[in-house]
C-alpha positions in Angstrom: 55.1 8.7 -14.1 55.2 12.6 -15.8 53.6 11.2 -18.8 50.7 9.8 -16.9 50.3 12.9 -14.8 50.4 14.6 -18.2 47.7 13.2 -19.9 45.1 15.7 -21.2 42.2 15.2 -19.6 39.8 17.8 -21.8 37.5 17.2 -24.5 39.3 17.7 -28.1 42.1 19.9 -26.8 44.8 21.2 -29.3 47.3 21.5 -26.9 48.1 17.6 -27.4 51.7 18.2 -27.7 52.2 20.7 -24.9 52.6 19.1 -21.8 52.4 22.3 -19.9 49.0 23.2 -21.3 48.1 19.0 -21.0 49.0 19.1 -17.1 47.3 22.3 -16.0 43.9 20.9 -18.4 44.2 18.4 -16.3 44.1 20.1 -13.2 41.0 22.4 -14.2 39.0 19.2 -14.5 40.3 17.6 -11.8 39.5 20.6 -9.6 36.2 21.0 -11.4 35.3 17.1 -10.6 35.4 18.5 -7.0 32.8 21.5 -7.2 29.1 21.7 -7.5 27.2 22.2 -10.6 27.1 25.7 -9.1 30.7 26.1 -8.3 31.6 24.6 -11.9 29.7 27.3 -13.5 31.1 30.2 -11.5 34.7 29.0 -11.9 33.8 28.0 -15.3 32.8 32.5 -15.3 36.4 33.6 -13.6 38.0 31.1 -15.4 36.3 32.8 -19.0 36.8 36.1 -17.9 40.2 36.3 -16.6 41.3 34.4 -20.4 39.3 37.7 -22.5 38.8 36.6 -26.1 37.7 33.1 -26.9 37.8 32.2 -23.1 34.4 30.7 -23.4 35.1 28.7 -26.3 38.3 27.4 -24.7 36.9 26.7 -21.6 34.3 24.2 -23.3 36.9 22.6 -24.9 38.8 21.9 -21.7 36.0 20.9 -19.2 33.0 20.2 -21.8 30.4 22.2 -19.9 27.8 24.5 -22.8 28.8 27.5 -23.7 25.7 28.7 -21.9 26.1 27.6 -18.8 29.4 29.0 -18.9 27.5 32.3 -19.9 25.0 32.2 -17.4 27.7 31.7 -14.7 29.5 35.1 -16.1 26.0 36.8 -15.6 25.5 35.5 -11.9 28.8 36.6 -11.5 28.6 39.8 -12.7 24.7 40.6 -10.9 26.5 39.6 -7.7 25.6 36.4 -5.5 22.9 38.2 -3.4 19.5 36.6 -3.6 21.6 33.2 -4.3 20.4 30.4 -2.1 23.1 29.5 1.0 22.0 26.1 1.7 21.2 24.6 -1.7 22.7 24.8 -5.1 20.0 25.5 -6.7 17.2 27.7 -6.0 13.7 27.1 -5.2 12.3 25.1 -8.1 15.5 24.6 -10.2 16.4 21.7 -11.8 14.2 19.1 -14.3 10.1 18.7 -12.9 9.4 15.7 -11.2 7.0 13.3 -13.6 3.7 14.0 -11.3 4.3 17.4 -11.5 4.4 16.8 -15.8 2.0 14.7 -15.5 -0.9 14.8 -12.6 -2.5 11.7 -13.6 0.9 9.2 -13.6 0.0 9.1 -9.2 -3.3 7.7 -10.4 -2.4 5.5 -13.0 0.0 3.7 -10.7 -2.8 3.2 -8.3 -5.3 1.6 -10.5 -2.4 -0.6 -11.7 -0.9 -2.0 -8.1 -4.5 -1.9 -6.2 -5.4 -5.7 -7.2 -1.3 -5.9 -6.4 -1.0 -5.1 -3.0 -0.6 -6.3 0.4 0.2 -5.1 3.9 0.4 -5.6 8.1 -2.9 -5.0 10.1 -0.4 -4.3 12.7 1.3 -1.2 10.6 -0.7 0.6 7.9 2.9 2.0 7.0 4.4 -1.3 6.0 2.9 -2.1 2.7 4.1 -4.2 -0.7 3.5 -4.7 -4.3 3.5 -8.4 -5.3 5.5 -7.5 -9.0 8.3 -6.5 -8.9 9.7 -3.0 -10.3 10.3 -4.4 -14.0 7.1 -6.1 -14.0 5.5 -3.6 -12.7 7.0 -0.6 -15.0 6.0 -2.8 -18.2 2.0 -2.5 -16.7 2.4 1.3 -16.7 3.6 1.0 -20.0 0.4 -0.6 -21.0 -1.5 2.6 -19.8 0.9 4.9 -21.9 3.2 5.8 -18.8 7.3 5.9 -19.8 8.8 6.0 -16.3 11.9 4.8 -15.3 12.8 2.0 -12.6 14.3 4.9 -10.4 10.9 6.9 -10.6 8.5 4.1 -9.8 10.7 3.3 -6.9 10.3 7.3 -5.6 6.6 7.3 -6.5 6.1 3.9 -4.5 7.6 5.0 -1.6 6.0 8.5 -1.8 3.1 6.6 -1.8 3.9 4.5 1.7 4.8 1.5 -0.5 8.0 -0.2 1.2 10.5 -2.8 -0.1 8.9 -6.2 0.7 11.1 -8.4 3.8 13.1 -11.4 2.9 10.4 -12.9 5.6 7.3 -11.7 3.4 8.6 -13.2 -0.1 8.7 -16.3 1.1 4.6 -17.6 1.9 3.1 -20.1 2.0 1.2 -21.5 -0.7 3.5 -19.2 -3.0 3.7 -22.2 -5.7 0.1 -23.2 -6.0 -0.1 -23.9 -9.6 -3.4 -21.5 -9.9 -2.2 -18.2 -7.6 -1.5 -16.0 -10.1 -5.0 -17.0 -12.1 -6.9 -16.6 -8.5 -5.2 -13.2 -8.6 -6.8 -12.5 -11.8 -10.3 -13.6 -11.5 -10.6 -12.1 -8.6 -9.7 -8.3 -10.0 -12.1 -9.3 -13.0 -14.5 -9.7 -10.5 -14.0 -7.0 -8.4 -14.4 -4.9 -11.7 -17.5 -6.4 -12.7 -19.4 -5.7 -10.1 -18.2 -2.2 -9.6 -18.9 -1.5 -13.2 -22.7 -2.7 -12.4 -22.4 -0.4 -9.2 -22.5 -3.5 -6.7 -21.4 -4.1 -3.2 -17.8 -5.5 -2.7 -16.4 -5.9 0.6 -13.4 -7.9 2.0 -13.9 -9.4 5.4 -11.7 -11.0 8.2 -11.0 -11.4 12.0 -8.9 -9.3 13.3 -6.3 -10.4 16.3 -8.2 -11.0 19.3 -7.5 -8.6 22.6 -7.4 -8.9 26.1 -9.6 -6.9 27.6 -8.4 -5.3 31.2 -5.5 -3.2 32.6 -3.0 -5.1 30.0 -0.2 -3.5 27.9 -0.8 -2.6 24.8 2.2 -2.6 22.2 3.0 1.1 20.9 3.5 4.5 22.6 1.3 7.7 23.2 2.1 11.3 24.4 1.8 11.7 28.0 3.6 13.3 30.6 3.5 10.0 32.5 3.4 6.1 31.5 0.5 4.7 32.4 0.4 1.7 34.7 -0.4 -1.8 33.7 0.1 -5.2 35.0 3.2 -6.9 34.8 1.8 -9.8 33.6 -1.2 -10.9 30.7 -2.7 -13.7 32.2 -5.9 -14.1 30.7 -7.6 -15.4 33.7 -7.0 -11.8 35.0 -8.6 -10.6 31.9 -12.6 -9.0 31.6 -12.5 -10.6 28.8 -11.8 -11.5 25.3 -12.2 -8.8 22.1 -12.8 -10.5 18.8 -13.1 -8.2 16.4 -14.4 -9.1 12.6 -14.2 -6.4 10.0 -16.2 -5.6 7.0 -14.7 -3.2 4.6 -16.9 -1.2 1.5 -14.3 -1.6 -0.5 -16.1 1.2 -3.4 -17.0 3.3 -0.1 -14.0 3.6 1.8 -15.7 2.6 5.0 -15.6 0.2 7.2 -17.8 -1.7 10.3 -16.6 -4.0 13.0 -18.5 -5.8 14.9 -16.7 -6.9 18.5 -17.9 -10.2 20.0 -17.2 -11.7 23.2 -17.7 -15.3 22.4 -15.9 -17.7 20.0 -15.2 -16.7 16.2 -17.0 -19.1 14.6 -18.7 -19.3 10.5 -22.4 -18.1 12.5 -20.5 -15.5 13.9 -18.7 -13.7 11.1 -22.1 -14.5 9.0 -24.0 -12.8 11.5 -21.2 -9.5 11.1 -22.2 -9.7 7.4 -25.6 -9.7 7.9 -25.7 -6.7 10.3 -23.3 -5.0 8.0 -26.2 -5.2 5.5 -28.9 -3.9 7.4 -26.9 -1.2 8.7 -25.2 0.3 5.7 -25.1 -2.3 2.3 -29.0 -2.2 1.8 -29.0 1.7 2.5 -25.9 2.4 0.5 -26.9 -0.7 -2.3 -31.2 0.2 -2.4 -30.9 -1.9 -6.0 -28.5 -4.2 -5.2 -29.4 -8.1 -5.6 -25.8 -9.7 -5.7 -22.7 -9.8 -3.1 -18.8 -9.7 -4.0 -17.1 -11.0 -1.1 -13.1 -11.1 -0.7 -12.3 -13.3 2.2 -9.1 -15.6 3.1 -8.6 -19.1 2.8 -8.4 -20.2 6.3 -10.5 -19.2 9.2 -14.3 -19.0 10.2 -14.6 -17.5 6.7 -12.6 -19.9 4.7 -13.0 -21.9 1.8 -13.4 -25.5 3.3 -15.8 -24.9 6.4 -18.9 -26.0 5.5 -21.0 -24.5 8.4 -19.7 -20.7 6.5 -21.4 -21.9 3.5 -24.4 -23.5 5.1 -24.7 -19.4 7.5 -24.2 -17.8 3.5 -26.9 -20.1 2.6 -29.3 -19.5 5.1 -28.9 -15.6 6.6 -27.7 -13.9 3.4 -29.1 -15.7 0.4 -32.2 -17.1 2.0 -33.4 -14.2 4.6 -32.1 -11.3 2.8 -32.6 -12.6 -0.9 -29.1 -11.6 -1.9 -27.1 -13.7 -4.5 -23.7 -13.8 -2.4 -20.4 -14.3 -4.6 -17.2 -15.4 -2.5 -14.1 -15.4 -3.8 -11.0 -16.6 -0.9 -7.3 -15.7 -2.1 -4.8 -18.7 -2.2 -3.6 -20.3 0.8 -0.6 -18.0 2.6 -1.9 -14.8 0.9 -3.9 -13.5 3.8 -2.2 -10.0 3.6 -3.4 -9.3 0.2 -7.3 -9.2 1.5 -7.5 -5.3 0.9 -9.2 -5.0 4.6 -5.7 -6.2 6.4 -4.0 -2.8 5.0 -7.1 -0.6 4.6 -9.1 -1.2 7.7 -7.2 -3.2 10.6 -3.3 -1.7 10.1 -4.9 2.1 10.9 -7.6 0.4 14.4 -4.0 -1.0 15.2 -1.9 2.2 14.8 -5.1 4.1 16.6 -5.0 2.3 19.6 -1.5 1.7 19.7 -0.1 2.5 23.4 -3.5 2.6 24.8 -4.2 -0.5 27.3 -7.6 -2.0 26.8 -9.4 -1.6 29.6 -13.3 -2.2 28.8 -15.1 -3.3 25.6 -16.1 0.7 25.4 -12.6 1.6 24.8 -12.1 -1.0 22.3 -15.3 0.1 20.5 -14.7 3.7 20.9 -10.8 3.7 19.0 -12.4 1.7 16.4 -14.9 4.3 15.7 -12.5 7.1 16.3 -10.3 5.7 13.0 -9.8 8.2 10.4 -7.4 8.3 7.3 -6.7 11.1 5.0 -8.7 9.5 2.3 -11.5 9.4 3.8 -12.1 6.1 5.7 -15.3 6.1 8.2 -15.9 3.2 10.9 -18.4 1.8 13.0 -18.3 -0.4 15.6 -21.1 -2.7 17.5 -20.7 -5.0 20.2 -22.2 -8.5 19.9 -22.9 -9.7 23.4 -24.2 -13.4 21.3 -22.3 -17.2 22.7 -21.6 -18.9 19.7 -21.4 -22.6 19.7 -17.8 -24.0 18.6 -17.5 -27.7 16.6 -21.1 -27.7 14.9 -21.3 -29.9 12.1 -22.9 -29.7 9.3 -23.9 -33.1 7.5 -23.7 -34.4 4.0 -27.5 -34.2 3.3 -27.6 -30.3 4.9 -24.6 -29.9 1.6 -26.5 -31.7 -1.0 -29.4 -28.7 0.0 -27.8 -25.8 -0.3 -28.0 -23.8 -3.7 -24.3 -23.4 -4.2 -22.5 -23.1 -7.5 -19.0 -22.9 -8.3 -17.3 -21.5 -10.9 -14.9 -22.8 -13.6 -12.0 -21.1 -12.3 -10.6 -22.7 -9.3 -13.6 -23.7 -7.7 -11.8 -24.2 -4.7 -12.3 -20.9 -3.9 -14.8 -19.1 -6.3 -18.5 -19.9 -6.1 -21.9 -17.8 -5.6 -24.5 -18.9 -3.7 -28.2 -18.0 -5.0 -31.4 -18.1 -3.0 -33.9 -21.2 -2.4 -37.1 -19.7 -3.5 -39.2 -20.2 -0.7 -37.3 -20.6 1.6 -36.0 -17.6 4.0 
């Protein structure tokens, strides 16, 4: 049991065969092993000091810490410890520079490589994911000339409001389609394509429907009192039902809602499109003649109704002699459509607390959403009764000027105007 106590613990000592000198070695780094990088050096200074002579040297060989920390310490030591910080070990700005401050552009860089790679909850704008993973996802930045480590992408993701993704999230539906990842793909070659020709892209979707009237509303607000609702959401004792569709500009950073009060239905979120055109696309877009449009699968905007395509057909193309491209991500991938975490997670977190009472309120939060980068809303409320279950027949199909593309044509294909027709 001495022997074992008695084993040196310093680096190259010459004292191998001195178990004296081997025991209390052994103790200096044990005691050292207990300390600060700050304490170290200061003992590391006594320690020199009280030993005269060759202290310094001897003191590296013991512990291993550089003769010039060891020298720095015996300078602290000897200015005094005023001025030395009391609730840190270092002061203000010691220690190695974080990458982003090295570099400004790495922030950037790891935007432009996970924006085609995220998704998030319209309910939380704070709860967002990166579909890679961070090994996949470091070898990406090292395609842009970025060395970071796994531990640094990790910081800089959640600096960044990125979070680890749920258990629940990983598994979706529609995760093993044999063609996800290659929708993924087309769809951010599209997305740069028409930016690079300075065209509109927007992504569009319903967001939940609300109860309007004295309801509560999920969340909490400032207040010295709670504000009173009913204790039950019965929607006969509702004014009525919100159905809010969104449009987001996605080279803009702003956004329109329009609120209806009837079904939500392919005429319906058509008819948003439209008025998003004539309110800001043709303004914003004087040259544009083409459309990028990101929309989900399912839904009045999805990839198998055929009364959306018929709408596309006959308001877009037709009346507004646009060339509309749709592209729909895969089945179970709603929460990667960009306007789920860039438009409807912040109208959520807005309004969150604040019951519902009238369609002015519900119009009002929506126009009163604002993000640090910039994002802009408006809101309009469509008072229209939209007919649900119209059909749309084979020969009405066989008319429309539709074209799909080569690449799961499922879910890609343009639609181009009927000359004449409009």
């Amino acid at each position: 049991m001495k022997d074992e106590i008695h084993t040196c613990q310093c680096y190259g000592c010459k004292y191998g065969n001195n178990p004296t000198e081997q025991l209390h070695h052994h103790q200096v780094n044990l005691l050292m092993s207990q300390l600060d990088e700050q304490q170290r050096r200061w003992y590391m200074a006594v320690e020199s000091q009280r030993l005269g002579h060759g202290g310094t040297e001897l003191m590296n060989t013991i512990t291993g810490m550089d003769k010039k920390t060891i020298l720095r310490g015996r300078k602290e030591m000897e200015a005094g410890l005023e001025g030395r910080p009391k609730n840190r070990v270092r002061v203000k700005g010691g220690g190695r520079q974080k990458i982003e401050e090295k570099n400004d552009e790495i922030v950037d860089q790891l935007k432009e490589t996970i924006k085609d790679l995220t998704a998030g909850d319209p309910m939380n704008h704070e709860c967002k994911w990166v579909r890679f993973s961070l090994r996949p996802l470091c070898r990406e930045m090292m395609k842009l000339g970025c060395d970071v480590s796994l531990m640094t992408l990790k910081r800089l993701l959640k600096d960044n409001d990125y979070a680890l993704r749920a258990n629940v999230k990983s598994q979706e539906a529609g995760s093993n389609h044999p063609d996800r990842d290659i929708q993924f793909r087309y769809i951010a070659k599209m997305k740069e394509e028409f930016r690079a020709a300075g065209l509109p892209i927007i992504s569009i979707d319903t967001k939940k429907k609300e109860q309007v009237g004295n309801f509560k509303n999920t969340g909490r607000v400032w207040g010295q009192e709670a504000e009173q609702v009913n204790g039950h959401d019965f929607r006969s004792q509702a004014d009525g039902l919100a159905v809010p569709y969104g449009i987001y500009d996605f080279i803009r950073n702003c956004g329109m809602v329009c609120v209806g009060k009837s079904a939500d239905t392919p005429e319906f979120a058509v008819d948003a499109v439209k008025q998003w055109w004539l309110v800001q696309g043709k303004a914003a877009y004087p040259c544009a003649d083409r459309l990028l449009i990101l929309a989900d699968a399912g839904g009045s905007n999805g990839a198998r109704p055929r009364m959306w395509k018929k709408q596309l057909q006959t308001q877009l193309a037709n009346l507004l002699g646009l060339t509309v491209t749709i592209c729909h991500y895969p089945t179970g991938c709603s929460k990667y459509n960009p306007i789920e975490h860039r438009l409807f997670s912040y109208i959520s977190s807005n309004w969150a607390g604040v019951p519902l009472r009238t369609f002015d309120t519900v119009l009002n939060y929506i126009r009163g959403t604002v993000t640090t980068t910039g994002l802009k809303v408006e809101a309009y409320l469509n008072d229209k009764i939209y007919e649900k279950g119209l059909k749309v027949t084979d020969a009405e199909m066989s008319e429309l000027n539709l074209v799909r593309s080569e690449v799961c044509p499922q879910w890609n294909y343009t639609i181009q105007p009927i000359t004449g027709a409009g």
